[in-house]
Every structure is written in C-alpha cells, then in structure tokens.
C-alpha positions in Angstrom: 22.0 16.6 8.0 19.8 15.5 4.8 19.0 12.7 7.5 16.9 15.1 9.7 15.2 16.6 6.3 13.8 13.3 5.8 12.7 12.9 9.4 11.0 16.0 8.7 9.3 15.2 5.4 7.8 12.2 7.4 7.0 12.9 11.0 5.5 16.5 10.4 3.1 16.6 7.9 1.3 13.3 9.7 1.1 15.0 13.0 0.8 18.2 11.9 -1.8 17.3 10.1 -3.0 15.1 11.9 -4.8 18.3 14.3 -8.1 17.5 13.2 -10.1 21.1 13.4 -13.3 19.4 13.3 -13.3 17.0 16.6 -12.2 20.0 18.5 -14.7 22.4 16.8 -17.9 19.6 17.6 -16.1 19.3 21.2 -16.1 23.1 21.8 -19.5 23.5 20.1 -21.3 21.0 21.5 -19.4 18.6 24.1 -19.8 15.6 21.7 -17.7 13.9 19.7 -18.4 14.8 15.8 -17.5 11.1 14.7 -20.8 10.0 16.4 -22.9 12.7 14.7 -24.2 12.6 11.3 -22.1 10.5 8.7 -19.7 9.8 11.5 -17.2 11.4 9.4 -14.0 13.9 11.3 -14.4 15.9 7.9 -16.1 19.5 6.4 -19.1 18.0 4.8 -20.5 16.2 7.9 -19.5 19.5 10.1 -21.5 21.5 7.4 -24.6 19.4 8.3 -24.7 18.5 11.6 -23.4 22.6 12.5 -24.1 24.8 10.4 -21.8 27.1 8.3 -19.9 29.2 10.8 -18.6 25.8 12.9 -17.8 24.2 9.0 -16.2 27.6 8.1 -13.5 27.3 10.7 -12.8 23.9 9.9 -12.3 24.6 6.5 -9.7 27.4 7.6 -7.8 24.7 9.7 -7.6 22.0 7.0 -6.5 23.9 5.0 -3.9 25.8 6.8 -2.5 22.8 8.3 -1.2 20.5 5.5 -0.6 23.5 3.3 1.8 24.6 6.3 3.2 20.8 6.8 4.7 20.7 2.9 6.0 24.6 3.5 8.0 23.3 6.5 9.2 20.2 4.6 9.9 22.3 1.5 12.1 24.9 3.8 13.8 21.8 5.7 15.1 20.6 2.7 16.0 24.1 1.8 17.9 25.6 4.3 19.0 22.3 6.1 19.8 20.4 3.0 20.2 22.5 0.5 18.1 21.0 -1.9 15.7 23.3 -3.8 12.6 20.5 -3.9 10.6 23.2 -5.9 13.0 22.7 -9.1 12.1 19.8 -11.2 15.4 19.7 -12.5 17.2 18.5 -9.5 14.8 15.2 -9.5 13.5 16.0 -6.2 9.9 17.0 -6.4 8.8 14.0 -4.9 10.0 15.0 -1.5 6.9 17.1 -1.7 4.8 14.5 -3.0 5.7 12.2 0.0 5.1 15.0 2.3 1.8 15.4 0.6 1.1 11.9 1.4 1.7 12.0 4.8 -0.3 14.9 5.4 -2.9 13.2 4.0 -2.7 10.2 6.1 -1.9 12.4 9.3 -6.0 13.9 8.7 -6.9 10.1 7.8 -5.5 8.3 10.8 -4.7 10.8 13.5 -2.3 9.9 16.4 -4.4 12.0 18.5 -8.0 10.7 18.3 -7.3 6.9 18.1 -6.5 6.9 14.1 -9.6 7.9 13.5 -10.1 11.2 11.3 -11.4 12.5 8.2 -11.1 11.6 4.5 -8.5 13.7 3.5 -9.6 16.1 0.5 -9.3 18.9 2.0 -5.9 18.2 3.3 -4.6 17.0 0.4 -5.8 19.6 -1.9 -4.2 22.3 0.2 -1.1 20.5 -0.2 -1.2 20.0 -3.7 -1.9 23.8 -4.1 1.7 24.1 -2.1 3.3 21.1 -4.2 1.6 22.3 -7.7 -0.7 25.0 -8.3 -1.2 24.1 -12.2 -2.5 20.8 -10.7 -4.3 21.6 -8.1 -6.4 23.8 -10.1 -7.0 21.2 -12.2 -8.4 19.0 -9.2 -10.1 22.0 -8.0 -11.6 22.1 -11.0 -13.1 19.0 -11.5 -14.5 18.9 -8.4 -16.8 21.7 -8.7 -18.1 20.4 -12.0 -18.9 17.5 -10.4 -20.4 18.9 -7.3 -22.4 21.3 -9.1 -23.7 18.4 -12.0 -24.3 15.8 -9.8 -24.7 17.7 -6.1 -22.5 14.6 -5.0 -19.7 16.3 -2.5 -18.2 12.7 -2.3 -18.7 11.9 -5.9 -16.5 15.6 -7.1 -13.4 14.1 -4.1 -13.8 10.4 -5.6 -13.3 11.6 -9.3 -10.9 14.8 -8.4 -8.6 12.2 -6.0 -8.7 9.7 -9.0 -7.6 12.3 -11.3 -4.4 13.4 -9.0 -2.1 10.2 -10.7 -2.9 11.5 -14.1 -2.3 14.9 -14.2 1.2 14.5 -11.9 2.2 12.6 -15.3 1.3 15.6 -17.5 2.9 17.7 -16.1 5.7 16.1 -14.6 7.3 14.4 -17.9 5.7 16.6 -20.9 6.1 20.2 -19.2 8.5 20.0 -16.1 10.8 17.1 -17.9 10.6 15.9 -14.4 13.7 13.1 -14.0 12.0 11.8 -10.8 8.0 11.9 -12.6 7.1 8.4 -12.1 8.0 8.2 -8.4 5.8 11.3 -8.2 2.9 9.5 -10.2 3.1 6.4 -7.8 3.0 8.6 -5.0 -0.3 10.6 -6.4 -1.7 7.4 -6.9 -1.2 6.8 -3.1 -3.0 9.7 -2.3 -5.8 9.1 -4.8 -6.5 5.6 -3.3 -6.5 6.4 0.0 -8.6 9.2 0.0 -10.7 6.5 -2.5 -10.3 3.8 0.1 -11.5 6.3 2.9 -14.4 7.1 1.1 -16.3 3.7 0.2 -19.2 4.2 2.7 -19.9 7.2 0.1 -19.8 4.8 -2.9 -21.5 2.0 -1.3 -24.2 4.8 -0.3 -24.2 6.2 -4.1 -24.5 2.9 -5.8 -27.4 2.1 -3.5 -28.6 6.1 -4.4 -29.1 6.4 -0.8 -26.1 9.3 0.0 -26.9 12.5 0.5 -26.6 15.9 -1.4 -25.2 18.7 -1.1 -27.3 21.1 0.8 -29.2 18.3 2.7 -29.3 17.8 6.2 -27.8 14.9 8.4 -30.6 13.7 10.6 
C-alpha cells in the first residue's frame, strides 16, 4: 500500500492547496476577480491593499491552514498506511515531507481550479515548513521580518527568506538530525526557494527599477 502513500504525498498537497482563499474572498467581497486588481497577484499582500485587513486576515487563515493540513495528511498517510514514521530523521525519509511541501507550494502557485493561475507561494510554504521543521521555519520566519521591517519590502523579506530555505535544510539536516536522506531534502528546498523566486520576478524587476511598493502603501 506505500504506492497509495505516494499518490497521496503528490496529488493532495497540490489540490489541497491549490484552494486559493483569496480569489474566493475578492469574488465574495466584491464580484471581481482579485488577479485583475492591484498587483494582479492571488496572494495576501495584494488582498491587504486592494481590501483591507479583515478580507487579508481571512486569507491569511486559509493559506495557512491549508498546506499546513496538506503535509499533516501526507505525514499520517505514510504513518498509518505505510508505516513509515516520516518525522524520524533516522529512517531517511524526511524528504517525503519536503516533496509534499513542494507540492503544496506549487498547488497555491498554479491552481487546477483557476486556470494555473494563483499566488506566490510564501505563505503556503511557510506553513508547511512549520509542519515539516519548526527549528527551520523559525529561522525563515525570522528573516523575513528583519527584512520587512529594515527595508518595508514584503517581497524583498519572501525573496531572501525563500533563498534561505536550501541552506538551513543542510544545517540541520546533516550537522543536527544526521539526516541519511539530507541532500535530497536540500534539492528539494531549493525547488521551493526558486519557485517561489521564479514567481516573484515582477517584484524584483519592480525593486531594481525602485518602483515596488511598501509595506503599508496602497494599490491604486
């Protein structure tokens, strides 16, 4: 049955995922579609501006929620179905996580739903990471806010904090955990750090040309 555990890992954190809370928050709210408003982008930040902080707070709720749910399933597949214990660095199999990670990354990226057309990803994938790794997340957390809060940059703090994911995987996958499996799990973070990179070069192009906006400012 490790077959269906894998089928799991793959297909639910995508469409799970992949549920994007702020199309259907903008479509309740307003009628419109929220990837023709403001930045254009399915994601927190542009909900922030274009509707205020009770519509963004609900999103935040829901991206969060969802891919922190998608690796908890995947985790308890592989559990209960498979009997693999993905939470144990010893048994080389962390990077079940990290793949389902991935996925639910791309699931808020490209949604099945609304055309492959979604958000950037951070908030999915840091939820995840909270599920796959606290220590790490925390880390990423971390970073982001010092960013944010030097800078004012929301997509500078993601760009750096995603970039950071493939290097602290490493730290504490070979020099604490003595994780068998740690490279695979580095490649994979560096998946989900280029993507959510990849997904976010409107932002830089907008930065180098010091035309993006800040945090706190409105989207006209």
């Amino acid at each position: 049955m490790i077959w269906l555990c894998y089928a799991v890992m793959l297909a639910v954190p995508y469409l799970l995922a992949g549920i994007n809370t702020s199309i259907i928050v903008a479509k309740i709210k307003t009628g419109k579609d929220i990837r023709t408003m403001g930045s254009g982008n399915a994601g927190l930040t542009n909900t922030l501006r274009v509707l205020g902080k009770g519509a963004a707070g609900i999103v935040l709720l829901g991206d969060v929620s969802k891919a922190a749910i998608a690796v908890l399933i995947v985790r308890l597949s592989f559990y209960f179905i498979g009997g693999v214990n993905t939470m144990d660095a010893a048994s080389g199999m962390v990077w079940v996580e990290y793949v389902a990670t991935f996925m639910a990354i791309v699931g808020h990226c490209f949604p099945l739903y609304y055309g492959f057309k979604g958000g950037k990803g951070v908030l999915a994938a840091i939820s995840a990471i909270f599920v796959l790794d606290w220590r790490i997340a925390c880390i990423l957390l971390g970073i982001f806010i010092v960013i944010v809060a030097i800078s004012k940059y929301v997509s500078l703090g993601s760009i750096i904090a995603s970039s950071c994911f493939c290097v602290a995987s490493p730290l504490f996958g070979y020099f604490l955990d003595h994780d068998p499996a740690f490279i695979i799990n580095t490649i994979i973070a560096a998946f989900c750090g280029g993507l959510i990179v990849f997904r976010h070069k409107e932002n830089i192009k907008r930065l180098a040309s010091h035309s993006e906006k800040k945090l706190g400012e409105k989207s006209k």
